[in-house]
N, C-alpha and C positions, 0 to 999 in steps of 0.2 A: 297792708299790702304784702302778699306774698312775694319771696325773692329768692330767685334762681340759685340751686345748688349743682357741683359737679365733684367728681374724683379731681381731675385735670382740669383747667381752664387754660385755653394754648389762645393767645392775643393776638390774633395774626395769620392769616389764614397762605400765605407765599408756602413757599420751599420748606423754609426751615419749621416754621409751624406744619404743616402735614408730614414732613417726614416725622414729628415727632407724635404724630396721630396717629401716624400707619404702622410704629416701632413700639407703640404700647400694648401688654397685653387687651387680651378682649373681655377680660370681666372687666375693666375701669369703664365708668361714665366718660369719655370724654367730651368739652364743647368748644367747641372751636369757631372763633368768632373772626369776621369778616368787615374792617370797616366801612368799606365799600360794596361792589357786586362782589366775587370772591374770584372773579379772572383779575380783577384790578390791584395788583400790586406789582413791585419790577424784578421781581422771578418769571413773571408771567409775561415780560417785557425784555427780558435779556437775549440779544441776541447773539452773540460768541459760542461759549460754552462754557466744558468742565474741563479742568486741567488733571491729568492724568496719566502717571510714567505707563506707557502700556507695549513703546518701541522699543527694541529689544538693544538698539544703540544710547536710550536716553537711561539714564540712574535717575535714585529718588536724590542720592547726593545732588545730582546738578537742580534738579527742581529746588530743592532748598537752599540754594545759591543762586538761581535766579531772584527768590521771593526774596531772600536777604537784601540783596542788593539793591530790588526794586523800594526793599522799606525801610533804605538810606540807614540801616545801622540801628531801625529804631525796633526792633521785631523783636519776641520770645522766641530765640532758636531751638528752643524744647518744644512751645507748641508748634511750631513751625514744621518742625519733622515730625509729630505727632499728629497731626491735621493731614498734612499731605501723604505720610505712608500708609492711611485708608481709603484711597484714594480710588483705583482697582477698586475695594469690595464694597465702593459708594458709586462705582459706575454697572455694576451685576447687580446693585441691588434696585438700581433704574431700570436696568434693563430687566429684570423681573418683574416689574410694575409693568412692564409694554411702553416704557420711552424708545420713539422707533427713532435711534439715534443713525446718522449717516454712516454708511459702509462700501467697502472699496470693491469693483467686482468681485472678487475672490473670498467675499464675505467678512472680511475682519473691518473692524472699526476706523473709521477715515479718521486721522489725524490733520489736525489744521497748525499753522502758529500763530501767536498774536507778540505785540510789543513786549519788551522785556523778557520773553523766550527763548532759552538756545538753541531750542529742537522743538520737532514737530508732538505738541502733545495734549492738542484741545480737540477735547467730543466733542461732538456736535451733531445737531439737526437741520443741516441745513442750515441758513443763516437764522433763524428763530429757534434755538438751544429751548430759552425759557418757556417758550409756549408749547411748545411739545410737550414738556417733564412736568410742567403743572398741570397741560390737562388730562395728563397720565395718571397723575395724584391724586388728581381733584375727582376723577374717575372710582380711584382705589379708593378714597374716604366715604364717598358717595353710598360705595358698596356697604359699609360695614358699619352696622348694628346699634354698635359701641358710641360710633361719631358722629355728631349732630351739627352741624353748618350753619352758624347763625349770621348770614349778610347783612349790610347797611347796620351795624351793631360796634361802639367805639367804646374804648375803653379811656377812661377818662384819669382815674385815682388806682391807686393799689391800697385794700385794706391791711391792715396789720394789728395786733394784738398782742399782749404778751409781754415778760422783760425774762431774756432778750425779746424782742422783738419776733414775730414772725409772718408771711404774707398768708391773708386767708382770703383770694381773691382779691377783684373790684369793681367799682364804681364806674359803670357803665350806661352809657344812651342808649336804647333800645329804637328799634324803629321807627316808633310810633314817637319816638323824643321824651318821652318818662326817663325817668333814671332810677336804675334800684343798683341794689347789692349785691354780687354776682359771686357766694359763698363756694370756695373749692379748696381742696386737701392740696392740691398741689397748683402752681399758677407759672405757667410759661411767657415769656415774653418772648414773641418773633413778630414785633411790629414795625421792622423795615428800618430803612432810614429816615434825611429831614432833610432830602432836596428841597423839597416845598417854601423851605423860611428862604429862599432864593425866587429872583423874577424868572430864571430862565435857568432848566434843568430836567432832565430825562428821567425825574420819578415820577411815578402816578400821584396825584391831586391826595392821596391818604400819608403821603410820605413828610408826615410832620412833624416826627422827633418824639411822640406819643410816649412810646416805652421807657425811654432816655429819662424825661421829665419824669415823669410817675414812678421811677427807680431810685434817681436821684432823690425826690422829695422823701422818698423811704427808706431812706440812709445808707443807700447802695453807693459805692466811689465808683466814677466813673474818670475815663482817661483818654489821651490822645486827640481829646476833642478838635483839636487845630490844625486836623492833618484830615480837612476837607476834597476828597477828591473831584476833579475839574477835567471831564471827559473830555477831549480834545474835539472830537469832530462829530457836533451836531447840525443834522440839517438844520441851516437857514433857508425861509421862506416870511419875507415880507418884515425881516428884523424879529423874527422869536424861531424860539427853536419846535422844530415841525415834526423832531424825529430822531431817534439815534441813528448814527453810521458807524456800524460795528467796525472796530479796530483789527478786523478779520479781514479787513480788503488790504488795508495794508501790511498785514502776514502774507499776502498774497500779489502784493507789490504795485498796490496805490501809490500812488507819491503825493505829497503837499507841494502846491503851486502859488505864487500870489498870480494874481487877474491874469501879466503879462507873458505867465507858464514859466517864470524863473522857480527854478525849486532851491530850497530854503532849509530845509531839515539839516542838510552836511554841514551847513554853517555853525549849527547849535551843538549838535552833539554826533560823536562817532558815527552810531548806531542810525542815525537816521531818522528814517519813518519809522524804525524797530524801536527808538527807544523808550523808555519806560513812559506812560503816562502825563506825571506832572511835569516832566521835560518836553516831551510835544504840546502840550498846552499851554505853559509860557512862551513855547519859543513861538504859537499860532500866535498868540498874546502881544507880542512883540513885535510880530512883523505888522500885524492891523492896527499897532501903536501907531507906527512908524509909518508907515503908509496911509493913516487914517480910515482904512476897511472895514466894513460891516462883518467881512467876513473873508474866508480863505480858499482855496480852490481845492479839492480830494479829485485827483482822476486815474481811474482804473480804464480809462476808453480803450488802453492798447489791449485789453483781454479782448477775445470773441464772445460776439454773441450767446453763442449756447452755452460756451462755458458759465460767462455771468449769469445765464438765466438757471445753471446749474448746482451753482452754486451761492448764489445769492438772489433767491426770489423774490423776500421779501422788501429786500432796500430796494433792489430795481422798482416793485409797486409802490414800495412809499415815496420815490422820487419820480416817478411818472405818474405821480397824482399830482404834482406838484411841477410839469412838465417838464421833467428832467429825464433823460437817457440818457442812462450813466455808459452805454455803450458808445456814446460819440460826445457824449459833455461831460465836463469837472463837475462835482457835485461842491456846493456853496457850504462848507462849515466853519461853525467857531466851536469855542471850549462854552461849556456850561457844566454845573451843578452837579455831580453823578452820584458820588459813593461816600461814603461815613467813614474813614478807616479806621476811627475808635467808638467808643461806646461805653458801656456799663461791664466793667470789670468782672468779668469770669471765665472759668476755666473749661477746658474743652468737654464736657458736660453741660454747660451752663448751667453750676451753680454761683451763686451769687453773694455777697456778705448778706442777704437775709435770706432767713431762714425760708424751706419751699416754694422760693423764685429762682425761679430758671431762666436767664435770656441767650438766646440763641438766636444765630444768625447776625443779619447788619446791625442791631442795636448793640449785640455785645462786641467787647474788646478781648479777647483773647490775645493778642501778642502775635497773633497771624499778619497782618499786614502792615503794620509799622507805621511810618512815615507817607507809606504808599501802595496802595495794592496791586499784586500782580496780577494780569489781566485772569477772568478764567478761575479764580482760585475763588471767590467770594460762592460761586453756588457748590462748590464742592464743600466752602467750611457750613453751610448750609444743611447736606445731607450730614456730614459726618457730628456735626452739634445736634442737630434733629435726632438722631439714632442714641448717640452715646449719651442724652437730657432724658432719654424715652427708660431707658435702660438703667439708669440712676433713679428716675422716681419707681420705677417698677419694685426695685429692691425693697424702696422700703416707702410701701402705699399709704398714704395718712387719711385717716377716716373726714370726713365733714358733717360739724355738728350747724346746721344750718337753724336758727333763728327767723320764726315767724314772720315779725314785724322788724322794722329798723324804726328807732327813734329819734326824733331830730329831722331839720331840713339838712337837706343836699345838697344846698347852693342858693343862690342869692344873687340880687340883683347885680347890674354891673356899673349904676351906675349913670355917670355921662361919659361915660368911654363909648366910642365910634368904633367898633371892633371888625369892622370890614374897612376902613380907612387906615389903623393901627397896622391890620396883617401887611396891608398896598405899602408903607412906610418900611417897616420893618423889613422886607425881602428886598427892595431897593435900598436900606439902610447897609444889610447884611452885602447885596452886591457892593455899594462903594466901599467899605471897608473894611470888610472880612470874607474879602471876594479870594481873584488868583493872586493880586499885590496884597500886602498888609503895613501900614507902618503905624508907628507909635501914637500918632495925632488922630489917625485914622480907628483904630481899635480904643482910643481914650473918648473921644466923640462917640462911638457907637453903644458903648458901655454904658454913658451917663443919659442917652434916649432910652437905650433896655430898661434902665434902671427905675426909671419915671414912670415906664408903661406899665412897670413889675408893680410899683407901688400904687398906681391908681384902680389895679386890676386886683389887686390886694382881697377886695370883698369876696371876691367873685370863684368860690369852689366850683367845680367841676365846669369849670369852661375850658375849650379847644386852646383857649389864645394864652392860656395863663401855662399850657405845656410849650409853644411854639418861640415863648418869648424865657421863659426857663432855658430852654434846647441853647437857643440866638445868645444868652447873657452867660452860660457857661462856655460855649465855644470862642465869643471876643473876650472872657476870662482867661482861658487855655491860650490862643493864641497870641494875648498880650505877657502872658507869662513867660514864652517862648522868645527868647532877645533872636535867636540864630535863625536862619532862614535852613529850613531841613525838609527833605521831601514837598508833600503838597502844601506845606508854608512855608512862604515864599514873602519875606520882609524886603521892601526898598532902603531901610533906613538900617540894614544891619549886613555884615557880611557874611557867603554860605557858609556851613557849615561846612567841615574836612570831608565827611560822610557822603555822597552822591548819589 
């Protein structure tokens, strides 16, 4: 069986993968694979924006004192200011692609805020940021020659060869569900995050930890795993979450209510509805503890009409599918599952401790957001990792010696494992205890079910469940490692940290 060769293999087809398609030269093969349709990932689902000093009142110094702050102490304040002072030449470089971001009459760029901001300084489109810029990209890849788009296509294994070591491709499903060897000089990782190992979360159904796992198994160190991000306010409809409600209505002066329209946010923290993230999601947490609520009340009804339909298009449709008019009704949210704030340890290139892996984007850890991420900043560290990954293998391009045939099977039975009952286990395992709470009893139970599942699936190469439960047993590993409760981990049985 013949199997697939490239210059580049980029895992991932969002933000950070095609900016790093678009940033390479045009002799390289590139293939850039899609595990899903290739609209389906949560770049292409973000509705906020891009953080960006661009007012002439705001500094980069305050942008990197916000991010500090929002990641509780835990953040590389090297890459921190290196991430975001490209900030500017990663919003002209959207807008050279034709991301037709929102502008104020006078033509200059609208500025919005979101939580944990001190000023006004998120692009945007409209309240659908992500879908605009992807299908801007997705547009720009489409174009060019170089880039080949392979949909419904997952990557399973990372090959490796060599001592040291180095990554030469992987072990990928193809459409048709074959599996070959997917031989490339250079190999990017931009495969999201792993909302998905959760019952209830605003990733797309591909967001399973893929990259993470197959890094990890290839002796890549990965970090922060325990500083799960838990979006405050997703629509509720019928007890699951139906939808994101960007944290952009309340830069814009939403308030949280419970049922009786008492509002609740002054009680937790200064800042309010403003403040950071995992502080509004505990304190939502706490009040539908304590009240016993499904859910919490978001209402923006005192804006007008037009304004809301102005500026918030999308959430209006998503809630009035759902018969909500957010123009005269509180919209129904809780916290769920969102954002990754750590990863697979690399630097603002994305390289990696092996040799020609690259990860970029949500799989990697960079030291950008800490404990916590600031709203706005994840698709910014997106383009500026995509660009500066594209610009490091370009230097120095490695040939691919591609091999005919592969020898040997690819994987193997599974067994008597139930692997559609295991995943249903497992995202309810992960919600009760390695959810917004954590304590010791909690993360020791959940570790020794991981551990059972890990070893029954033991046979079983190139299967999906054997990355999701890798993902699931290093993060109740990180987390139970963690005594002090710090940013988005958040223990009952310990006290917070100094850091906030």
């Amino acid at each position: 069986m013949t199997q697939p060769s490239t210059d580049v293999l980029i895992i991932g087809a969002g933000l950070a993968g095609m900016a790093t398609a678009l940033s390479l030269p045009a002799h390289l093969r590139v293939s850039l694979l899609s595990k899903g349709a290739a609209d389906e990932c949560a770049s292409a689902w973000a509705q906020g924006g891009i953080a960006a000093v661009l007012d002439a009142e705001d500094s980069l110094d305050a942008h990197v004192q916000d991010t500090l702050v929002a990641g509780a102490g835990q953040c590389d304040a090297r890459a921190v200011r290196a991430i975001l002072e490209q900030a500017p030449a990663a919003i002209e470089w959207l807008l050279a692609h034709g991301v037709p971001f929102t502008r104020e009459a006078d033509g200059r760029l609208h500025l919005t805020r979101e939580g944990g901001h001190g000023r006004r300084r998120i692009v945007h489109a409209a309240d659908a940021t992500g879908q605009a810029v992807h299908a801007a990209l997705l547009r720009a890849c489409r174009a060019r020659p170089n880039i080949a788009l392979h949909e419904h296509t997952s990557a399973l294994d990372l090959l490796t060869a060599g001592q040291p070591a180095r990554c030469e491709g992987a072990l990928v499903r193809m459409p048709d569900q074959t599996l070959r060897h997917w031989h490339a000089g250079r190999t990017v990782l931009a495969t999201g995050g792993m909302g998905q190992v959760y019952p209830c979360t605003t990733n797309p159904a591909t967001a399973t930890g893929d990259g993470l796992a197959m890094a990890w198994r290839a002796g890549c160190r990965v970090g922060d795993l325990e500083f799960m991000q838990f979006h405050p306010t997703a629509l509720q409809v019928d007890g699951r979450a139906a939808g994101l409600v960007s944290e952009a209505l309340r830069g814009e002066g939403a308030l949280l209510r419970l049922p009786d329209g008492t509002r609740f946010m002054p009680l937790h923290d200064a800042r309010a509805e403003l403040a950071p993230r995992d502080i509004v999601a505990r304190a939502i947490w706490h009040e539908m503890a304590r009240h016993g609520l499904a859910f919490v009340h978001l209402d923006i009804s005192h804006r007008p009409r037009p304004w809301l339909q102005a500026h918030f298009p999308a959430i209006m449709a998503l809630c009035a599918a759902h018969g909500i008019d957010i123009a005269t009704q509180p919209i129904p949210v809780a916290p769920c599952a969102h954002y990754a704030c750590g990863g697979v340890l690399a630097g603002i290139d994305g390289r990696t401790d092996l040799q020609d892996l690259h990860a970029i984007g949500e799989v990697a850890r960079t030291g950008l957001h800490g404990a916590n991420r600031l709203a706005s900043n994840s698709l910014l560290e997106c383009v500026v990792m995509g660009r500066a990954a594209a610009r490091a293998i370009a230097q120095q391009p490695a040939a691919v010696q591609a091999p005919a045939h592969v020898a040997g099977p690819m994987g193997s039975s599974l067994q008597a494992v139930d692997t559609a009952a295991v995943e249903q286990q497992l995202r309810q395992l992960m919600h009760d205890c390695v959810g917004i709470q954590r304590s010791d009893q909690g993360l020791a139970h959940a570790l020794q079910r991981i551990a059972a599942w890990r070893q029954a699936l033991e046979p079983a190469a190139g299967h999906a469940l054997r990355n999701q439960l890798d993902v699931c047993w290093l993060m109740a590993s990180a987390a139970a490692a963690r005594r002090e409760s710090c940013g988005a981990h958040s223990r009952i049985d310990a006290a917070p940290a100094l850091v906030e």
